[in-house]
C-alpha positions in Angstrom: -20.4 33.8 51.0 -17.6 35.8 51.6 -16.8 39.0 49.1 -13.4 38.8 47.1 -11.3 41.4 47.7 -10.1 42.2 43.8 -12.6 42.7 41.1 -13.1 39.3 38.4 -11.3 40.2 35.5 -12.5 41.8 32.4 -14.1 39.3 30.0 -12.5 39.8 26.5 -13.8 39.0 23.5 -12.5 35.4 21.5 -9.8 35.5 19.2 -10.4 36.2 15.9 -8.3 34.6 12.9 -10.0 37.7 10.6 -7.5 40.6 10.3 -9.1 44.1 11.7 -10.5 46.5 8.8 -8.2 48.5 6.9 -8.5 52.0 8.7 -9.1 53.6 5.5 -11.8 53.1 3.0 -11.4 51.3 0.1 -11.0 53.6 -2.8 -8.0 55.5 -0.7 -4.5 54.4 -2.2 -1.9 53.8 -0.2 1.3 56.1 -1.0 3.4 52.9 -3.0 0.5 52.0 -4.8 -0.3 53.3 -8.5 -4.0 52.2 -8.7 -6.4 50.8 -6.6 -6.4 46.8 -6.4 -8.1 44.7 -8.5 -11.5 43.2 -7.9 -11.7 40.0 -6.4 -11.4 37.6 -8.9 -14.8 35.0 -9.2 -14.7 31.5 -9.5 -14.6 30.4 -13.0 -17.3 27.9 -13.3 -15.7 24.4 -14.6 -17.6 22.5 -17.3 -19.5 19.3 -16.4 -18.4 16.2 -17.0 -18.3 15.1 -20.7 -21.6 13.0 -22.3 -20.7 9.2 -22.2 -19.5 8.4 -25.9 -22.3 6.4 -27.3 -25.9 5.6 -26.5 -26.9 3.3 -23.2 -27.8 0.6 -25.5 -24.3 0.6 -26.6 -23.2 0.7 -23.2 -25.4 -2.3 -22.4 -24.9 -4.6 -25.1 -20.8 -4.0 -24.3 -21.7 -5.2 -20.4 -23.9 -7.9 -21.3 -21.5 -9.5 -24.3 -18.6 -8.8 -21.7 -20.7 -11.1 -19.1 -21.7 -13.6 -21.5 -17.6 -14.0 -22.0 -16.9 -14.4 -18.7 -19.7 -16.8 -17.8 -18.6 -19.2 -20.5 -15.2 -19.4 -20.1 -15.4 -19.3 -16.1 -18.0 -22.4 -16.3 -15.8 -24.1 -18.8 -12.7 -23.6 -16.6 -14.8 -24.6 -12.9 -17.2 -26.6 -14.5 -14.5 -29.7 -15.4 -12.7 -29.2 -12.0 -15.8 -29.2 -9.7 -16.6 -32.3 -11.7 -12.8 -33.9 -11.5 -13.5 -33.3 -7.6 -17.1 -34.8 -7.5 -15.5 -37.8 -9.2 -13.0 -38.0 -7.1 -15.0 -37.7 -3.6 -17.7 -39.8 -4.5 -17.0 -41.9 -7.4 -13.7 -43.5 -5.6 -14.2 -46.6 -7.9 -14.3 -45.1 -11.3 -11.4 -42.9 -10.8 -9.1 -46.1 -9.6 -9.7 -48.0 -12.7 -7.3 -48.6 -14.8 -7.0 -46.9 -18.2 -5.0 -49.2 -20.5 -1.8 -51.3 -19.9 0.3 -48.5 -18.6 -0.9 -48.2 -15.2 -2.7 -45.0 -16.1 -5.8 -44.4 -13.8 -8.6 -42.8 -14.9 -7.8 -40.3 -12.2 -5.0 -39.5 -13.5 -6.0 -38.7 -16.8 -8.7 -36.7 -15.9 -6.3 -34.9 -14.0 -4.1 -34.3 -16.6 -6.8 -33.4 -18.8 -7.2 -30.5 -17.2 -4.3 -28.7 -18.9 -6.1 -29.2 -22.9 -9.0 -27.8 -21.3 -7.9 -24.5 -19.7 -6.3 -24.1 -22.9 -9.4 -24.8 -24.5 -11.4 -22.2 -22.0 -8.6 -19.4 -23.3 -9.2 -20.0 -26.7 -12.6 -19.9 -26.6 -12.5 -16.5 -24.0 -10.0 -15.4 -27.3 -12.2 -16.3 -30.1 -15.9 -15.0 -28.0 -14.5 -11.7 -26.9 -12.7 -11.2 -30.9 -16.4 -12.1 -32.2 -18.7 -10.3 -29.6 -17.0 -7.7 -27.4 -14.0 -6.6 -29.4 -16.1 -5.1 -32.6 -18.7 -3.2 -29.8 -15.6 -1.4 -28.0 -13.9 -0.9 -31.1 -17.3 0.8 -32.3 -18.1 2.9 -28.9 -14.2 4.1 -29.4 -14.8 5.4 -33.0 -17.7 7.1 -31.9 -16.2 8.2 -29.0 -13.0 9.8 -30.6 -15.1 11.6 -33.1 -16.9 13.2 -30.3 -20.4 12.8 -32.1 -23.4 10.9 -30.8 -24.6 8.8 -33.8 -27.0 5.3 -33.9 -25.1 2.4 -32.8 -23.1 0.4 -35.0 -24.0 -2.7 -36.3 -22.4 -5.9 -35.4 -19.1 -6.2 -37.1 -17.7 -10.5 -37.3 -13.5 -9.3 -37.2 -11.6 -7.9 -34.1 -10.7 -4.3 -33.9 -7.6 -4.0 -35.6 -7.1 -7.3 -36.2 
């Protein structure tokens, strides 16, 4: 192998982001300042989260009487349209009959039934969530506004507030 002529190059050491030391040590003050510098400042720890308002019974009952209200009024709502369609797909007969003098199949009126009984699913969402859920949110709020961790409160029969 032959020999270069020129030495390889000096190796120098990575860059550094760090500034270099002061060349002083650290109780010298420089000639525009007064005093020395403050200590570094530490991190002030931040408090934890807050305690959830309310025991996890309270919690509980509020999830399970919140499920309860959907469950009903979802089956309600599904429950007469998956059987308007079963009728329809497999009960071709039944749904071509007539209803009346008018020319009104039972089809039809089925089908238009299903207006009275959305309603019907809302007002019974309304009046379930004003006898169940409404009173246990109202109570976990109370409790949670007063900041105090008390036993839960019993059922109350009337809306919050209404």
């Amino acid at each position: 192998m032959p020999h270069d002529s020129q030495p390889p190059p000096p190796r120098q050491p990575p860059h550094t982001h760090r500034p270099a030391p002061p060349p002083y040590p650290g109780d010298y003050l420089m000639p525009w300042q007064s005093c020395p510098p403050p200590p570094p400042r530490r991190p002030q720890r931040t408090p934890g989260p807050a305690p959830a308002p309310g025991h996890h019974s309270d919690l509980r009952r509020l999830r399970t009487a919140y499920r309860l209200l959907r469950r009903v009024s979802t089956l309600t709502a599904l429950g007469y349209f998956t059987l308007f369609l079963l009728l329809s797909g497999y009960a071709p007969a039944l749904m071509t009959r007539p209803v009346g003098d008018g020319g009104l199949t039972t089809g039809l009126l089925l089908g238009l039934c299903q207006f009275p009984v959305i309603l019907v699913s809302l007002a019974l969402y309304e009046w379930t969530a004003r006898r169940t859920v409404d009173p246990l949110s109202a109570g976990l709020r109370d409790r949670a506004g007063r900041g105090t961790r008390q036993a839960p409160a019993p059922d109350r029969r009337r809306g919050a507030g209404r």
